[in-house]
C-alpha positions in Angstrom: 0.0 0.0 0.0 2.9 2.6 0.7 4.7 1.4 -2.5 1.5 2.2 -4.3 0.8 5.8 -2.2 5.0 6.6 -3.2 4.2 5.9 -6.7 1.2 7.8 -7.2 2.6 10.7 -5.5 5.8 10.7 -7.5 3.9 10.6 -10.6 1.6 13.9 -9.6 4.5 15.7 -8.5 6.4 15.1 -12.0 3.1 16.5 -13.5 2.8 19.2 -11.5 6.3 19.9 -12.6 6.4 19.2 -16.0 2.9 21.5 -16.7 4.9 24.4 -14.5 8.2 24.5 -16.7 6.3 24.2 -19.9 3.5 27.4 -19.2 6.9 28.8 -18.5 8.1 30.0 -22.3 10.8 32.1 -23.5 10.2 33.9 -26.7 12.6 35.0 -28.9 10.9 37.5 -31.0 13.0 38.1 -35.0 12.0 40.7 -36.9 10.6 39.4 -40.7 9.4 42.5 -42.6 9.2 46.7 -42.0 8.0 49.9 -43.2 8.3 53.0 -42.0 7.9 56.5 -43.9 5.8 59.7 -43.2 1.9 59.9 -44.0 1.4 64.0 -44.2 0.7 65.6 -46.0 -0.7 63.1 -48.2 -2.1 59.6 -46.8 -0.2 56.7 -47.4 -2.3 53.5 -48.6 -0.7 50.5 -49.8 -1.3 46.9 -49.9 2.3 44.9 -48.8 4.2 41.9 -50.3 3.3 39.0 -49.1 5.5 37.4 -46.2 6.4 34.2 -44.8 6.1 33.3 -40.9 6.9 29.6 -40.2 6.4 29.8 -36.8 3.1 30.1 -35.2 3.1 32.8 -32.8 3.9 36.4 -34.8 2.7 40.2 -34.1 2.7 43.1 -35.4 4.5 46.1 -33.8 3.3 49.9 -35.0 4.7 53.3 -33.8 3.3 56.6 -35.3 3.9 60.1 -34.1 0.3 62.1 -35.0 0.7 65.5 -36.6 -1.7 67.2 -33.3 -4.7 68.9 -33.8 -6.1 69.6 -35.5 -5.3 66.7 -37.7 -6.8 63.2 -36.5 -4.8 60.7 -37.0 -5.5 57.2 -38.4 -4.1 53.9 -38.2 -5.7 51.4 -40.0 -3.9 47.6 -40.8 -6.1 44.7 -41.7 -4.5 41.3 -41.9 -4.7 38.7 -44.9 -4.2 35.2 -45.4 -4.9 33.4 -48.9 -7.2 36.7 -49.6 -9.3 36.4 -46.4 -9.2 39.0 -43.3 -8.2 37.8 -40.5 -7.3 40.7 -38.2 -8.1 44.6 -38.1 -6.3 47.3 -36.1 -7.7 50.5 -35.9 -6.4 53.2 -34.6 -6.9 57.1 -34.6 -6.7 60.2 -32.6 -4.4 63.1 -32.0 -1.4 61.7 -30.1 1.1 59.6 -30.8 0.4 55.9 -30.2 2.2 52.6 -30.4 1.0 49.2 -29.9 0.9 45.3 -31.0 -1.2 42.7 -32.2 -0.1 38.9 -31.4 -1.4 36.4 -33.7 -1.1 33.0 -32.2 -1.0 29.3 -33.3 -1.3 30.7 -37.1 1.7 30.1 -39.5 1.8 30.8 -42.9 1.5 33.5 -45.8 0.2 36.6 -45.2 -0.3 40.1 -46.6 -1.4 43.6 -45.0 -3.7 46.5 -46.5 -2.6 49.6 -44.7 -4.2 52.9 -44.7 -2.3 55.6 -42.6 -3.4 59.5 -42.2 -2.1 62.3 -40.7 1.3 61.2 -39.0 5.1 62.9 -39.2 6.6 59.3 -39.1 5.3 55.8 -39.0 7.0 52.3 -38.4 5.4 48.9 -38.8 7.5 45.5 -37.8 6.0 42.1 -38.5 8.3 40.0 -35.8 7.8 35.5 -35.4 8.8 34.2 -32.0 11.2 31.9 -33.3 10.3 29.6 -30.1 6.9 28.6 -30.9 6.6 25.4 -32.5 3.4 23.8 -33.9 3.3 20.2 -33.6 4.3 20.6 -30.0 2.1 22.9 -28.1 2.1 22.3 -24.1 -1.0 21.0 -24.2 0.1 18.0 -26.5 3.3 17.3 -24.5 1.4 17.1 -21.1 -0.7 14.4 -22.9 1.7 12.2 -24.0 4.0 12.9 -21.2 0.5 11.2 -18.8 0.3 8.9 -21.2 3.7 7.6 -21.2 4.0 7.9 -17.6 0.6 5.7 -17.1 1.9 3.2 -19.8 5.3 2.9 -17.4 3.3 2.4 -13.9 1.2 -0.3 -16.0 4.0 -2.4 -17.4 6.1 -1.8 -14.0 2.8 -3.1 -12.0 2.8 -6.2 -14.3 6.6 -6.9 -14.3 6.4 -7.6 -10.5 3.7 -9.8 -10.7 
């Protein structure tokens, strides 16, 4: 019975272990594509090249300083993927502003429609977290880590018999 109460508690605590260290991440974020240029007095719209991120977590990093009032500023970047939306950021007002938009568990082709108004100097970044893998999400690991673990106890339990 105390063999059995060892076991079981040896086999929570490496769970409770294992599903700590992987919540735990790092990210390494690498920069894939930029702009940057000035949107006043004329507004800048363009539609970008499209651009690769293997890896499934990515964002998208903007900066702007606003011309003041009493010029409004606008921000406007909507996201693409085979020709379907997928993401909107909208921005405007008479500050300057910076910001990001994470896109997780999506890897892929994309392509960005931009419209900016109103702003001295603007920078976009499109950055991948070269960490984040696909096939191997927490989630998945804690599953066949249980599973494996279970299968062990089994085949140990039956070896002693």
């Amino acid at each position: 019975m105390k063999k059995k109460i060892t076991s079981l508690a040896l086999l929570t605590s490496v769970i409770v272990l294992f599903m700590a260290i992987s919540s735990v991440r790092a990210t390494t974020w690498v920069e894939v594509v930029r702009w940057s240029g000035s949107a006043f007095p004329d507004p800048e719209q363009f539609t970008t090249e499209p651009f690769n991120c293997p890896h499934v977590d990515w964002r998208i990093r903007w900066s702007y300083t606003a011309v003041g009032s009493p010029f409004e500023s606008l921000l406007m970047i909507e996201i693409f993927e085979g020709g379907e939306s997928i993401g909107l950021i909208y921005k405007s007002g008479y500050f300057s502003r910076s910001g990001d938009k994470y896109i997780y568990n999506n890897s892929g082709t994309f392509y960005l429609e931009i419209l900016l108004l109103n702003m001295d100097d603007y920078t976009i970044i499109v950055e991948q977290d070269i960490d984040s893998i696909p096939e191997f999400t927490p989630v998945a690991l804690i599953i066949v880590f249980i599973t494996v673990s279970t299968l062990a106890v089994v085949l140990s339990k039956r070896k002693r018999r």
